[in-house]
N, C-alpha and C positions, 0 to 999 in steps of 0.2 A: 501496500500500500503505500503509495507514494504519500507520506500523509502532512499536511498545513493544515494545522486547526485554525479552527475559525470562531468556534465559540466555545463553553465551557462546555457542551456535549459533546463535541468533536473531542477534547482534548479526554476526556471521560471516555470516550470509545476507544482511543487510540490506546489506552495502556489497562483495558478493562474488556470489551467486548467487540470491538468492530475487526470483521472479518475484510480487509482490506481491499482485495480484487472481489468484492461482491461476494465474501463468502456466507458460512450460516445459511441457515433456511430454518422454514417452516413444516413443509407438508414432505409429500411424499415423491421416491424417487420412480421411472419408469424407463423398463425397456424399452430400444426405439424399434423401426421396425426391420424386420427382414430384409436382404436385398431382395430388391426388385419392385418391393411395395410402392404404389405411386404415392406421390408428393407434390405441390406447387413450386413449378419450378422459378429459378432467383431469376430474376431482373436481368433482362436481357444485354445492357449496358455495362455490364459487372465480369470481366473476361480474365480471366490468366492470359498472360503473354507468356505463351507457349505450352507444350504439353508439361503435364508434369511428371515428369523421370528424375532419379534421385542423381546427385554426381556424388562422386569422391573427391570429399574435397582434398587442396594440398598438401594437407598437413598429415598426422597419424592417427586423424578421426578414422573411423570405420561406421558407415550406415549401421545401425541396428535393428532400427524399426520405422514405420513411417506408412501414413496415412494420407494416400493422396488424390482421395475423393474423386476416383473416376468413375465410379457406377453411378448408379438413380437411385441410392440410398446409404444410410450409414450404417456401421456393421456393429452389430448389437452384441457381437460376441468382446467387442473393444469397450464400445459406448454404450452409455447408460444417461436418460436426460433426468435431470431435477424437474419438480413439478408443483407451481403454487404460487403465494404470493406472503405478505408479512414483513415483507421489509430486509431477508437475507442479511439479520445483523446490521445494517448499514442505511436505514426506512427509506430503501428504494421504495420505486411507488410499482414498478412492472408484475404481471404476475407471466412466472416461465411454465411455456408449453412445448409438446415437442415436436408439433404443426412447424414450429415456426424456425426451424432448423432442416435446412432441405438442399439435400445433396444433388447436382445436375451442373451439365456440362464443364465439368473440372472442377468443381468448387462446391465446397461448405457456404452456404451461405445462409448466415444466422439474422433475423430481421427483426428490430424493431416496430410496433404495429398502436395507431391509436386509436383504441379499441378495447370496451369491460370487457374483463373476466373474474369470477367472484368479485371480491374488493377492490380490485384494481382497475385503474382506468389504462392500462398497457397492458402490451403484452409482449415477448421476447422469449429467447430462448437461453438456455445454460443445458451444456453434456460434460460431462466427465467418464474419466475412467479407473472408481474403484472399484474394488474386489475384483477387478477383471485384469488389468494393466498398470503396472508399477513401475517404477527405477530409482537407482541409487549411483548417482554420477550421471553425466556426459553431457554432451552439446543437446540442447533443444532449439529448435529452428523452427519457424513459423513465416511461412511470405502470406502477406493479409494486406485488403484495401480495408480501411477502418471506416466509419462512419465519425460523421463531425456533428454542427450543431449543438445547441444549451441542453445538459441533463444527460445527454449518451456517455455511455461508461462501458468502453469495451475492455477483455484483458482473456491473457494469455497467462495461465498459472500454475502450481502447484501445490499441495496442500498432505501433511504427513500421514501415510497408512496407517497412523492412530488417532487421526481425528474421531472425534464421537459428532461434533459439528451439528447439534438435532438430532442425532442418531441415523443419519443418513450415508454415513459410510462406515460402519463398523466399526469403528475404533472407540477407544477407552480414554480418552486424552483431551482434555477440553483444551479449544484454541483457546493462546495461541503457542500452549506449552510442545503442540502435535508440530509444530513448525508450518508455517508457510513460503512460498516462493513466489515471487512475482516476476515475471519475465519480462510482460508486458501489460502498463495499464494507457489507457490515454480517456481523458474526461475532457467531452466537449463544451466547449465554449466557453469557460470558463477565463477569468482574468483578460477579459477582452480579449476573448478567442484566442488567445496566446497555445492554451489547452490542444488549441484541433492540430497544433503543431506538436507538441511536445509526448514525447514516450519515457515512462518510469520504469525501475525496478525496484523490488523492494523484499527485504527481509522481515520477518517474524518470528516471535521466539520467544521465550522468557529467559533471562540473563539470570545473573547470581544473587540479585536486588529484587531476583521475584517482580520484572518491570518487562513491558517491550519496548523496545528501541526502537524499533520501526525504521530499519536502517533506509532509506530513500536514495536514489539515486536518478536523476530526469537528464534527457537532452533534446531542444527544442531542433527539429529538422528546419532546411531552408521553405520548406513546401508545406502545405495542409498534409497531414499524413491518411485523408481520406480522397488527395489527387489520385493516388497509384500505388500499384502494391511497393510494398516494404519488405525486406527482409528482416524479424525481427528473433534475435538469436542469445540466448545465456550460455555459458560454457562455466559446468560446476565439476570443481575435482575436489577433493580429499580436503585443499587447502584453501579456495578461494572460490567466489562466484566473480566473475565477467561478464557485462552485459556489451551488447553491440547492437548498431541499426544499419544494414546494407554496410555489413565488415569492419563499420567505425567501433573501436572499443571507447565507449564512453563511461565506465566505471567500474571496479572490483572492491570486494569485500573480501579479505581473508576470512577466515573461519578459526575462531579463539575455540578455546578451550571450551567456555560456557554455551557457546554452540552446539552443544552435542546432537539436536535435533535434527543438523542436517549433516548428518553421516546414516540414514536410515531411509526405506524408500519412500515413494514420493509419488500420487496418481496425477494426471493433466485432466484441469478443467478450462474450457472454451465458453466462454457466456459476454451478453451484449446487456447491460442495466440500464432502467430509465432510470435515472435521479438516482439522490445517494447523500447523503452525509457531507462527505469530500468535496466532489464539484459541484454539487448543487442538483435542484431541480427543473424538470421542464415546465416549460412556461410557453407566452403565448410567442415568442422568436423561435419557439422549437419545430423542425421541420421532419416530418414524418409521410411517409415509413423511411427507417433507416437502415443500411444495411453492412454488416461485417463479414467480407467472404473472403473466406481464409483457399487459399491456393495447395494448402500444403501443410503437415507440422510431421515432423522426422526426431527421431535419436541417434546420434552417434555415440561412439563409447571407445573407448581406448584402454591402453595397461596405464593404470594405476600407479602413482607412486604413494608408496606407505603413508595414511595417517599420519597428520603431525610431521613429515619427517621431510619437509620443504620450508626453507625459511622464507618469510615475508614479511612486507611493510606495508600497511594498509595506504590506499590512494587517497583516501577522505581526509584532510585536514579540517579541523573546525574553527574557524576567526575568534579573535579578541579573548574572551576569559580563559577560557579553554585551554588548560596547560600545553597542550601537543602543540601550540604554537603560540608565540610571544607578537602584539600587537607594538609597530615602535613607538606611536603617539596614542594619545585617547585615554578614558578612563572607563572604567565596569562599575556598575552601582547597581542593587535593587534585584529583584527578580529575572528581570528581565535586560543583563548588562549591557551595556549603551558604550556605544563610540563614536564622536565627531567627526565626520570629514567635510572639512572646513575650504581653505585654502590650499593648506600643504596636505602632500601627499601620504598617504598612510601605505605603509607594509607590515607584512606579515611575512614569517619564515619558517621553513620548515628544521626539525632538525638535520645533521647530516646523514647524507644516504650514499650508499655503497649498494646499485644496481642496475637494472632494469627497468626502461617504461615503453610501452607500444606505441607506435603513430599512431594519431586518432588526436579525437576529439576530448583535449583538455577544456574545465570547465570552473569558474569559480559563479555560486548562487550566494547574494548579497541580501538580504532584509532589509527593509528602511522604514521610515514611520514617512507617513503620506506627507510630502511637503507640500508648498501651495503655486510653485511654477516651476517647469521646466528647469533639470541639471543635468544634462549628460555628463556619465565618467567616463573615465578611460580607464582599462585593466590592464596591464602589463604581467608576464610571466618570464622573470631571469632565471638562469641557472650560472648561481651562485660559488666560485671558489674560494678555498680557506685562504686565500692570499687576498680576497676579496674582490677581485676580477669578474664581470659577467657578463654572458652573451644572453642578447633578448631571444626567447623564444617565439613570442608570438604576442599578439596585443588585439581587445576589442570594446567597441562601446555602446554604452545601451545608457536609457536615460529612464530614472527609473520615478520618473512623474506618473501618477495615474490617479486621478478622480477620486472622490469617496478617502475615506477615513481609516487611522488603524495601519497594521503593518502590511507590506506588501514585498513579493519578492523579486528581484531582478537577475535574471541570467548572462552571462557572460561567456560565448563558445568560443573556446582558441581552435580553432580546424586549421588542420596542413600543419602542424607540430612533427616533425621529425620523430621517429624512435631514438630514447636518448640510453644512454649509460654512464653510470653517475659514480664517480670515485669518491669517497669522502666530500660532494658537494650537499649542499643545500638549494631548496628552491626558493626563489622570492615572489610573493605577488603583491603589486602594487597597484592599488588605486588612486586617480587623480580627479577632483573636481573640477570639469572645466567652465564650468559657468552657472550662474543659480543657484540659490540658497544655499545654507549648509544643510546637509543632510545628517540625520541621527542612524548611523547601524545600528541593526539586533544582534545580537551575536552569544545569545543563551545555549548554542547547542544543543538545545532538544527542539520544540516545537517552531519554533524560529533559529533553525539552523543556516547559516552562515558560513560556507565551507570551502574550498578549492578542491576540484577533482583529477584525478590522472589517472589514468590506465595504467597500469599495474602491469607487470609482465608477465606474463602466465609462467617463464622460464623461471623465477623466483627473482629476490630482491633481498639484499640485508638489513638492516639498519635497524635502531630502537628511537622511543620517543623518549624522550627526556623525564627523568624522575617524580613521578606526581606525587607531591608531599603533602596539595591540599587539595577538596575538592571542591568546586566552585559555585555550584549549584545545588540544594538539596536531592536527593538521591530518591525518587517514588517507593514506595513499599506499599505491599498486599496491606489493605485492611483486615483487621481480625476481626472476625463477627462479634457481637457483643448482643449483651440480652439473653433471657431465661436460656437454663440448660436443660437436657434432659428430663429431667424429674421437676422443672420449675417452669415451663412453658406456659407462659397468663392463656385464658382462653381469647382473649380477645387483644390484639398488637394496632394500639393507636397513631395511624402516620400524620393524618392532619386533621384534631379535634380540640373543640374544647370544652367536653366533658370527657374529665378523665378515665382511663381505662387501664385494666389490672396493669398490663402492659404496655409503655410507650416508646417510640421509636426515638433514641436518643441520637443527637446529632446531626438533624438535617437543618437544611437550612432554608430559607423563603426560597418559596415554590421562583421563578424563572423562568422567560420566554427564549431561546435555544435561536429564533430566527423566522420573523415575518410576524412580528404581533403583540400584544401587552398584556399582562399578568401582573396580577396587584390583589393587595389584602384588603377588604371592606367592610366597613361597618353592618352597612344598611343591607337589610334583607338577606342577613345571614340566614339560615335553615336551624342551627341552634348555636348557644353562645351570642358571642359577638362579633364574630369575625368569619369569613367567607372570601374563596377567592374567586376573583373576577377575571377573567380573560377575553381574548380577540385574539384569533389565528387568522390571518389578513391575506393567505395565500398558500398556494402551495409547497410541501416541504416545512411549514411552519407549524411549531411545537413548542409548551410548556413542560416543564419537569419539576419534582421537587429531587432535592438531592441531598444525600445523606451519609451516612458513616454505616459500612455493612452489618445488615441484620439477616438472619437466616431462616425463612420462610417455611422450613420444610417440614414444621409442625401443623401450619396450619393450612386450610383447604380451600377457605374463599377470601374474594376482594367483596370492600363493601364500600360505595362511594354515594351522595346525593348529589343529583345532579337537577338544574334547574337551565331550560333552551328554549327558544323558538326556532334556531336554525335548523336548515336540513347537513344531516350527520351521516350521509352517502359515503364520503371517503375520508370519514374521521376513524383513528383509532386510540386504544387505552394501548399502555405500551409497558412493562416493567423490564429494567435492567440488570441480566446476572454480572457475577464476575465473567462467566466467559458464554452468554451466549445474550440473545433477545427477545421477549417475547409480546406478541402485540394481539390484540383483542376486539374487529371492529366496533364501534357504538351504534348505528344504528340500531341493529338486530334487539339491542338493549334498551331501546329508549319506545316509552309509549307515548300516542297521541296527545301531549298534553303540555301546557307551558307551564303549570306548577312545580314545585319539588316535587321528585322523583327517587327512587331505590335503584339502585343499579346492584347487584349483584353477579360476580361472574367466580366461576367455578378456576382456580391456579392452575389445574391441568390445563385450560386451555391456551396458557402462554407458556406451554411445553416446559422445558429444563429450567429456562430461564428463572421462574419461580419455586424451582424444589433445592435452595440451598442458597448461600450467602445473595444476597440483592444491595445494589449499593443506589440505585433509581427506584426507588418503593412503588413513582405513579407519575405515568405521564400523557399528557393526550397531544397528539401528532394530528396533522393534516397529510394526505397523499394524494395525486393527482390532482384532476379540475375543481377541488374543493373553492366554493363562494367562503365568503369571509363565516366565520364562525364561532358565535359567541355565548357564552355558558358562564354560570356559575355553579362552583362547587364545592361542599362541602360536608364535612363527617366523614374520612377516610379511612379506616382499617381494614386489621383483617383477621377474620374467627378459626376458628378451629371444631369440630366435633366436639 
C-alpha cells in the first residue's frame, strides 16, 4: 500500500487494519468458470501489441509459470474470484463479481461498471490465486493498460499463505502479520491526477514494535499509465525486493531480520477498486466503465542465494530527523519535525557506501505544508568523495504549489543516472529554492515520509548507517485491551451514553468526521441524558467515527445504537474497526418508516471477525457511492451480551 494519510482514519488503518492493495473482504469466494464458458467480451479498443509468448529474458531468470490469457476464459484450476461488497478493509464502495472479469482476444480484462449490486453502487472485479497457486521468491511481471480517472484503484499483489483475511483464504494469521506485497498499485486521479501517472510498491508486515511500516515506494511515469501497456515487474530474492516499470529499477527494500514474513509463500491477486481510503472516492468527474487489461502476468525463479547470506544497504534514505541521515541546515521540533528551505540550499547525506546501484530511475519525495504561491526547487544528486570532490549525477524540478491546505507531497525523478559503484563514497542530495516563499519540509518519516530513493543493486552493496543512539519519533505499539476479564464481563459495555452502564468503554475520545461532513455533540433533543451526537455526511466516501483505546468484544453478541433521520440511508453503513480486519453493516435494512427515535439493533456476527476480539473503532457510520447528503442523530450506544 502505497500509503499518505490523510486523516486520522487513514492513519488508524495504516498500522491497525487497512488491507492496502484492496485487500480484506467480506463475503464469499467463487470459482470462475470452465474454459470455454462464454463471457462479454472486453472492449474492443483495448489490444496487446503482439501475441503473447513468454521470452527469456537476459539474465539467469528462468520462466516458471505464466498466464497468458489466450482462451475465452480463465482457468479455474489457477483462479478463484472474490465475491461481494463491504468495503474490503479499505470502504471501497465497488461490490466484486466475477461477470466482470472476462478473458478474450489476449487479454484479462477486468472492468469497472456503474451499476447496484447489493449495497453497492459498482461493481468490479478481484481473482486470486489461493489454495491453488503459490511462490516463495522470483520475478513477477505483469504488462497491463491501467485505467485512470477519480476513485479507480487498480493493483497487482500478493498477500501470505497464512492470511485468515475474512476467512477467505485459509490461513490462520491476521493481516498484516501474514505479510503482504504490492507490486503494483496506481489510484486515479488523485492529487490532481498526478495519480493516473504514478505506480507504487509497497510492503507489509508487523516489525519488532508490533507496528506496520508500510514501507512505500512510487514512481511517477512520463505518460498517463492508462495511455499503453506497461511492463510492471518486482524481483524478490532471499534478500531484497526491486521494483521496476518497463526495466527502470525505481526502488529496493532489503529484507531485515524482523521481516521474517516474507521468506514464506505468497498467492497473486489481480483486482480493479472503486474508491478507497487512500485515493479517494468516485465522484461526479468519475468516468465509467473503466477498464484494466492485463496482457500477461508470469514467474520466473532462479538458484537462490542462502538467507541472510548477501550483504546490503537499503536504497531509502529518510530526510531531516531521521538518524540514517544528517540534514546541514534547518531544525526538527514537535510531532511532526519541520525544516526550512529558505534561500540557501539544504543537503542531506548519506552515510559512506562501498557498492552497487543500477541505472534507472533515482528519486527523492519531498513533503511540504501548502504555501500560498508558486516555488519551484531544484534537486540535485552528487556522488560524494572523502576528499570531498563531487560529480553531479543528475538534477530535477518540480514546484510543489498546489491548492487546498495541509501537507502535500512533491516528487523529484533523476532518469538517465548511470549504474554507479561507490568506494567509500557518500551521496548528496540537494535542494534549492528558486523562487517563492519559503517552504516548510515534513520530514517525520512515517506518515509524511521524506526520502531519496536508489536502486539498489541486486549484485549486493556494503555499507552501514550510522549508530542510532536516539530515537526521534515515538515508536506505535499494539494497544492492550482493557476492560472486564473472563469471569468479570459487565452484561452490558457503554460506548456513547449517558446513563451509566455496568461496563464503560474507557478511553475514547469525541466521536469525529474522517472526510466530507460535521459531527458534533448536542444539547437539544438528545434521546436520553443531555447530550447526543449530531452529524452530516455531505458526500461520498464521507464518515464519522468514535475512536478509542482497544476493548475486546468477544463476550458480547449485539450492537445497540438510537438512531433518529429523515434521510434516505440507501448506501449508508454502521462500520466497527478490529485490530486486523473490518466490518461494516448496511443501515437501511435497519431503519423503519419513521422520523422519531428509533432502536437499531444488529447482531456482531454480522461485521464478521472484525467484532469477535480487540476493537479499537467501537462505531462508525460511513457513506458509499451516490449517497445524497445524510443526516442523523445518534444516540445510547453499547453493546449486551446474553
Amino acid at each position: 500500500m502505497t500509503l499518505h494519510p490523510q486523516s486520522a482514519l487513514v492513519a488508524l488503518c495504516l498500522s491497525l487494519t487497512l488491507l492496502t492493495a484492496c485487500g480484506g473482504g467480506t463475503t464469499a469466494v467463487a470459482n470462475l468458470p470452465t474454459p470455454n464458458e462464454q463471457q462479454t467480451p472486453p472492449p474492443t479498443d483495448v489490444q496487446p501489441a503482439g501475441p503473447n509468448v513468454p521470452t527469456t529474458p537476459a539474465d539467469d531468470w528462468v520462466l516458471d509459470w505464466s498466464d497468458e490469457f489466450n482462451g475465452n476464459s480463465l482457468d479455474s484450476t489457477v483462479w478463484t474470484a472474490d465475491l461481494g461488497s463491504g468495503g474490503w478493509g479499505n470502504s471501497e464502495s465497488q461490490y466484486y463479481k466475477a461477470q466482470n472479469a472476462v478473458v478474450a482476444d489476449g487479454l484479462l480484462t477486468i472492468t469497472a461498471k456503474r451499476e447496484v449490486a447489493g449495497d453497492a453502487p459498482y461493481t468490479s472485479a478481484r481473482i486470486q490465486t489461493s489454495q491453488k497457486k503459490s511462490f516463495t521468491y522470483g520475478r513477477f511481471e505483469m504488462r497491463a493498460k491501467l485505467p485512470s480517472t477519480q476513485g479507480m484503484w487498480s493493483a497487482f499483489w500478493l498477500l501470505g499463505n497464512s492470511c485468515n483475511s475474512w476467512g477467505l483464504y485459509g490461513g490462520n494469521v491476521n493481516w498484516p502479520a501474514c505479510g503482504e506485497i504490492d507490486i503494483m498499485e496506481m489510484i486515479g486521479g488523485a492529487t490532481g491526477n498526478a495519480s493516473d501517472y504514478t505506480t507504487y510498491g509497497t510492503l507489509h508486515y508487523l516489525n519488532a514494535a508490533n507496528y506496520n511500516p508500510a514501507l512505500s515506494i512510487g514512481y511517477r511515469n512520463a505518460a498517463k499509465l492508462s495511455d499503453d501497456f506497461h511492463v510492471y515487474r518486482m524481483d524478490w530474492t532471499p534478500q531484497s525486493f526491486t521494483w521496476y516499470i518497463d526495466d527502470v529499477a525505481f526502488g529496493t527494500r532489503l529484507i531485515t531480520p524482523e521481516m521474517e514474513a516474507f521468506h514464506k509463500p505468497y498467492f497473486i491477486l489481480l483486482n480493479l477498486a472503486v474508491g478507497g481510503n487512500w485515493g479517494g472516492w468516485a465522484n461526479s468527474t468519475t468516468v465509467f466503465p473503466q477498464t484494466y487489461a492485463i496482457d500477461y502476468v508470469r514467474h520466473y525463479t532462479r538458484a537462490w542465494p542462502a538467507k541472510g547470506s548477501a550483504a546490503g544497504l537499503p536504497s531509502v534514505w529518510h530526510l531531516g530527523a531521521d538518524p540514517k541521515l544528517s540534514a546541514a541546515a534547518g531544525t526538527a521540533t514537535g510531532a511532526q519535525p519541520r525544516v526550512t528551505l529558505a534561500e540557501t540550499a539544504l543537503s542531506w547525506y548519506t552515510p559512506y557506501l562501498s557498492g552497487s546501484f543500477d541505472a534507472g530511475a533515482w528519486a527523492a519525495q519531498v513533503w511540504t505544508l501548502a504555501v500560498s504561491a508558486t516555488a519551484p526547487v531544484r534537486a540535485r544528486i552528487y556522488r560524494r568523495r572523502a576528499d570531498g570532490t563531487e560529480t553531479l549525477l543528475g538534477q530535477a524540478q518540480a514546484d510543489p504549489f498546489t491548492s487546498g491546505s495541509g501537507n502535500h507531497s512533491t516528487r523529484f525523478n533523476f532518469t538517465g543516472i548511470a549504474a554507479q559503484t561507490l568506494s567509500n563514497e557518500t551521496i548528496r542530495l540537494e535542494l534549492s529554492k528558486l523562487s517563492g516563499p519559503a517552504l516548510t519540509l515534513v520530514v517525520n518519516g512515517n506518515d509524511f515520509d521524506s526520502y531519496l530513493s536508489m536502486p539498489w543493486s541486486t549484485s549486493g552493496s556494503t555499507g552501514s548507517y550510522p549508530t542510532q543512539t536516539t530515537v526521534p519519533f515515538p515508536v506505535p505499539v499494539a494497544s492492550t485491551p482493557t476492560g472486564g476479564g473472563a469471569t468479570t464481563v459487565p452484561a452490558t459495555l457503554g460506548v456513547y451514553a449517558d446513563i451509566p452502564y455496568a461496563g464503560t468503554w474507557g478511553g475514547i475520545t469525541a466521536p469525529q468526521v474522517y472526510v466530507g461532513g460535521v459531527a458534533q455533540e448536542v444539547q437539544a433533543d438528545a434521546f436520553e441524558g443531555s447530550r447526543a451526537i449530531s452529524f452530516n455526511l455531505s458526500r461520498d466516501g464521507a464518515g464519522w467515527q468514535i475512536l478509542g483505546a482497544s476493548q475486546d468484544l468477544s463476550a458480547y453478541t449485539q450492537l445497540h445504537f438510537k438512531i433518529k433521520t429523515a434521510s434516505a440511508a440507501q448506501f449508508v453503513r454502521v462500520r466497527i474497526a478490529g485490530t486486523g480486519s473490518v466490518g461494516s453493516v448496511a443501515l437501511a435494512p435497519k431503519l423503519q418508516p419513521t422520523t422519531a427515535w428509533q432502536d437499531i439493533t444488529i447482531p456482531l456476527t454480522e461485521f464478521g471477525a472484525a467484532a469477535q476480539g480487540p476493537v479499537t473503532i467501537p462505531f462508525s457510520i460511513e457513506a458509499v457511492g451516490g449517497t445524497p447528503a445524510f443526516s442523523a442523530l445518534v444516540d445510547q450506544i453499547y453493546y449486551s451480551k446474553p
